[in-house]
VEXDREN-2710 file (C-alpha; in Angstrom, 1 decimal):
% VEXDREN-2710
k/r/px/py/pz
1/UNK/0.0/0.0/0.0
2/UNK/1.8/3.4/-1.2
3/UNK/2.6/6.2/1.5
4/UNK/-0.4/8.4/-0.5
5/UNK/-3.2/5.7/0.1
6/UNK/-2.3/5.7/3.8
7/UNK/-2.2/8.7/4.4
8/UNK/-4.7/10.3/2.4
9/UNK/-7.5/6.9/0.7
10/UNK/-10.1/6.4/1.8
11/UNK/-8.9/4.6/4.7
12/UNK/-6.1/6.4/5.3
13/UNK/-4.7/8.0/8.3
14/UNK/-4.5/11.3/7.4
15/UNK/-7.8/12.6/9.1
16/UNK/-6.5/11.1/12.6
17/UNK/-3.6/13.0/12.4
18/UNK/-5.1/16.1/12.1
19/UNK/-7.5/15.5/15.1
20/UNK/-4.8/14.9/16.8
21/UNK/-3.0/17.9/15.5
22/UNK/-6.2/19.8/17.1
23/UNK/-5.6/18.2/20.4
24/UNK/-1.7/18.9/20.7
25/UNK/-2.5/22.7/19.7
26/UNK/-5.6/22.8/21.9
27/UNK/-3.6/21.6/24.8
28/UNK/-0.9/24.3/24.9
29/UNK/-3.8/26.7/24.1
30/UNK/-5.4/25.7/27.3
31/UNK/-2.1/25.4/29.2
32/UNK/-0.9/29.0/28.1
33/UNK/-3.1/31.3/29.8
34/UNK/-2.8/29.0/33.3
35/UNK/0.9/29.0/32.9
36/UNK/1.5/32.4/32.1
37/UNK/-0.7/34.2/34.3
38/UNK/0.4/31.6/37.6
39/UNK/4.3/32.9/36.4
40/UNK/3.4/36.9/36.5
41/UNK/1.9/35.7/40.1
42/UNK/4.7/33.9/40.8
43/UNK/7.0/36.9/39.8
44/UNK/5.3/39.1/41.9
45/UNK/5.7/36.9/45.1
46/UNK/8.9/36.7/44.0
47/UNK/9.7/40.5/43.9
48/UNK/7.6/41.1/47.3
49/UNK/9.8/42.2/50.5
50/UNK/8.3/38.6/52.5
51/UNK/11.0/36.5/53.0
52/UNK/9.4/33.4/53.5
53/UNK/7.0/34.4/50.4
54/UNK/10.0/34.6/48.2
55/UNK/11.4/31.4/49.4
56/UNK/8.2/29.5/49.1
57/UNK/8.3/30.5/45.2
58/UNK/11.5/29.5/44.9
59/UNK/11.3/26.3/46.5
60/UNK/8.3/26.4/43.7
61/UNK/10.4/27.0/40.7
62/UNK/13.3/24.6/41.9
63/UNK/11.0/21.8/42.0
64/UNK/9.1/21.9/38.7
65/UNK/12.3/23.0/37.1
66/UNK/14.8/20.3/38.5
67/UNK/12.7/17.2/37.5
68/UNK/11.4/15.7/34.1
69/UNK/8.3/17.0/32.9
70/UNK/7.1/13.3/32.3
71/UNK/7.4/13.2/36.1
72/UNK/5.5/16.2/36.9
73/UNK/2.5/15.2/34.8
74/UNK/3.1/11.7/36.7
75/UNK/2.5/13.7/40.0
76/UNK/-0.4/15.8/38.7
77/UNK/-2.2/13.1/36.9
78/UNK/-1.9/10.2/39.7
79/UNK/-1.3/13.1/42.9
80/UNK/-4.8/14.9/42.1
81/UNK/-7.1/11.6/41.5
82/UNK/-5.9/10.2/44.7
83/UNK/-7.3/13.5/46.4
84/UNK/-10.1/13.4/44.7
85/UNK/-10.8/9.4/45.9
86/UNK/-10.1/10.1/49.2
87/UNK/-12.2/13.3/49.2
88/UNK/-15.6/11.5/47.7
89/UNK/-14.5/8.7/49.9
90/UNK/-14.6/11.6/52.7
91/UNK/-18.2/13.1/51.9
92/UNK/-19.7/9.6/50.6
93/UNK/-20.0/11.1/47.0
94/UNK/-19.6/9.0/43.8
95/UNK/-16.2/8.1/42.2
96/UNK/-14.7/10.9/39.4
97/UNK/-11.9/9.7/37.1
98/UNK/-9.2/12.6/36.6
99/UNK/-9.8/13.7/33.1
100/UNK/-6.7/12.8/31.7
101/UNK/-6.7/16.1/29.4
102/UNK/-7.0/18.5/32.3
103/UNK/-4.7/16.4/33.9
104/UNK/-2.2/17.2/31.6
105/UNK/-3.1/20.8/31.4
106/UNK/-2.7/21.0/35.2
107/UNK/0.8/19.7/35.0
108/UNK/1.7/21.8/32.0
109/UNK/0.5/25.1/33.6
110/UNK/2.6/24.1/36.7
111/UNK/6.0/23.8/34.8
112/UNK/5.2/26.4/32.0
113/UNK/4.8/28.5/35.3
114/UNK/8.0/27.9/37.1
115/UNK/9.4/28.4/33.9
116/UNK/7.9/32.0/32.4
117/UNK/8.2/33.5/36.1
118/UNK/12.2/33.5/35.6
119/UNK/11.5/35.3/32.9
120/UNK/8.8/37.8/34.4
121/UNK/11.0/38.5/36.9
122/UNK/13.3/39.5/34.3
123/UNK/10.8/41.9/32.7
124/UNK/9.8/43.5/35.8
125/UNK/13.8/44.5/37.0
126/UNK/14.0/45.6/32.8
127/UNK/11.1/48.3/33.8
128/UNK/12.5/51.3/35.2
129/UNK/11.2/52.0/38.8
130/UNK/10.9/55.9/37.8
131/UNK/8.1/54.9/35.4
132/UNK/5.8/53.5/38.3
133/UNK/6.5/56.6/40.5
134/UNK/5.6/59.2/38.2
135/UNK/2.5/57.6/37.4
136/UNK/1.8/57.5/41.1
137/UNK/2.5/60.7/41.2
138/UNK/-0.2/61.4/38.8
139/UNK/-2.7/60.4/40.8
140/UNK/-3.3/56.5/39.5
141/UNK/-4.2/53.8/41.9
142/UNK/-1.6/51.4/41.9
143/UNK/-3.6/48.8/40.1
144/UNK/-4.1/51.1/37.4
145/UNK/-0.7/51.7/37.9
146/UNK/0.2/48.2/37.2
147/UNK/-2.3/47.7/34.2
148/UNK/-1.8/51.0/32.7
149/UNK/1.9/51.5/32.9
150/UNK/4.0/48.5/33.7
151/UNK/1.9/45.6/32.3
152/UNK/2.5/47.1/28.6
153/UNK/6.0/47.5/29.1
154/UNK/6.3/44.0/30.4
155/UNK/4.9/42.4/27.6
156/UNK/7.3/44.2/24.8
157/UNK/9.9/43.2/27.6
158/UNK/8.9/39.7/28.5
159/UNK/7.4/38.4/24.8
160/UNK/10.2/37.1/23.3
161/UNK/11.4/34.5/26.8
162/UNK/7.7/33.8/26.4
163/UNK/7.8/33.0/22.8
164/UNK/10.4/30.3/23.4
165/UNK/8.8/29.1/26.3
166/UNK/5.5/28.5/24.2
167/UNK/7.8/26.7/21.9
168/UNK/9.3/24.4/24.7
169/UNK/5.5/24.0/25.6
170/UNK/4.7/22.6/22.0
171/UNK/6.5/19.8/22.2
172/UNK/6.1/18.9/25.7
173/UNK/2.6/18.2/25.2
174/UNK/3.5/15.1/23.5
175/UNK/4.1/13.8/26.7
176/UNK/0.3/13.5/27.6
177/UNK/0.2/10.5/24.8
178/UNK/2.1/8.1/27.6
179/UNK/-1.7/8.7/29.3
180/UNK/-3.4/7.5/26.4
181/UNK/-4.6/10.7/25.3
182/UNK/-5.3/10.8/21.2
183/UNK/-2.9/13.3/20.4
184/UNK/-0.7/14.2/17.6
185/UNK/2.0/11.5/18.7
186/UNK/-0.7/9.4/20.2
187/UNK/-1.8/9.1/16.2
188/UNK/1.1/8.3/14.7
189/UNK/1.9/5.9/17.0
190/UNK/-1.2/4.2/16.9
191/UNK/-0.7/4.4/12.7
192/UNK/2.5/3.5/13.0
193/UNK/2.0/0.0/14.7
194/UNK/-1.4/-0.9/12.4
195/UNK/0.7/-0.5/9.3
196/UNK/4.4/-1.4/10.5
197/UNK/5.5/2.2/8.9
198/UNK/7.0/3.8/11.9
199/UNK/9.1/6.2/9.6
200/UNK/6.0/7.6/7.6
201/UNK/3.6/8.1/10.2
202/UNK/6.5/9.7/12.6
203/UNK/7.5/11.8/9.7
204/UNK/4.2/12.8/9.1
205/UNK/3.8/13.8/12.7
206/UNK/7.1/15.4/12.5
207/UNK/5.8/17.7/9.3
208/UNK/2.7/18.6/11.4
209/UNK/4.9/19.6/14.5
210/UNK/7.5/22.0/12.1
211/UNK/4.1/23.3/10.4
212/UNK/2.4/24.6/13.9
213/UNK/5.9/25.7/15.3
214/UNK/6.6/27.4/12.0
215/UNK/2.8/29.3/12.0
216/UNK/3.7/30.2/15.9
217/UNK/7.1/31.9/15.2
218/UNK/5.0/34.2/12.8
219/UNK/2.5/35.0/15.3
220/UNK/5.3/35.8/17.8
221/UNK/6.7/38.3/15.1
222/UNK/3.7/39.8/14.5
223/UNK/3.2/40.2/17.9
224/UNK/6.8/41.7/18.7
225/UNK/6.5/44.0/16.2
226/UNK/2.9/45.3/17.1
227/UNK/4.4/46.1/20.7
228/UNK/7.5/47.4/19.9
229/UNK/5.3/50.4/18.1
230/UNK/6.9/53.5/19.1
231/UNK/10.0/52.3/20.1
232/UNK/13.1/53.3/18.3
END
């Protein structure tokens, strides 16, 4: 059977792939917002004149950072449906299964944050201080302040450590197939093993990764150029 018929007859694998194309993108789509808004938090914590705040987000970022990300969605995944047995078990309520999809976005979001708030941190020490007191001075509230004033400046700053973070993210959501979720590298395995052509449906899947990487580095660009406006 040719490489065209399997991929693309009638029969063909093609169609599977691209589903689970749409899970692999929708699963860092649903991760990035988690991740990235848990890091800026993190950041903050981070910058804040607590002591044992700062060291309890540190201890935070050491963690997630020092071990495999196969291990934290391990943790997550297994970790959270234990709690959740022993708290119906608790209240006499009816078993839940952890969805392993959320599972992974859980897991995702925690190392994605550990990561991005290294480079929020960054971002914030970039932005002078003098910016923040002349807009107090002005009379803004210090959330305004923050939303107004910093937050844009933090974003032109931060965007690019972001961009490869996302990248990073991409293909660290293949690791939610060892959970026997249908996703991109779920597919090709699966096609892979039904046809005995490992190299096909892997380099198919490999094609489909460069593709969605490729159409992310030009949204990155588009978006570094739209906030550098103004700047020389």
């Amino acid at each position: 059977m040719s490489a065209f018929s399997l991929l693309f007859g009638p029969d063909g694998w093609g169609p599977l792939l691209l589903q689970g194309a749409l899970v692999t993108a929708g699963l860092a789509l649903a991760t990035v917002p988690f991740g990235f808004g848990a890091g800026l938090l993190l950041a903050i914590m981070k910058l804040s004149p607590s002591r044992l705040l700062r060291a309890a987000c540190d201890a935070y970022t050491t963690f997630f950072r020092g071990i495999p990300d196969l291990l934290s969605l391990f943790i997550v995944y297994f970790g959270l449906q234990i709690l959740i047995d022993r708290t119906t078990h608790l209240f006499g309520l009816p078993k839940v299964d952890m969805d392993a999809f959320v599972a992974g976005v859980i897991a995702l979001a925690a190392v994605t944050a550990a990561y991005s708030s290294e480079v929020w941190v960054s971002s914030f020490n970039a932005v002078p201080r003098g910016q923040s007191e002349a807009a107090l001075s002005l009379g803004l509230h210090r959330r305004q302040v923050f939303r107004l004033v910093v937050l844009p400046q933090l974003a032109r700053v931060a965007l690019p450590g972001l961009g490869n973070i996302w990248t990073i993210l991409l293909k660290d959501t293949s690791l939610i197939s060892t959970l026997a979720v249908a996703d991109l590298l779920r597919r090709a395995s699966e096609a892979s093993r039904a046809t005995t052509r490992p190299l096909l449906f892997y380099g198919a899947a490999t094609a489909i990764y460069l593709v969605i990487s490729l159409i992310s580095g030009l949204g990155q660009s588009y978006l570094e150029r739209r906030v550098n406006r103004g700047y020389a």
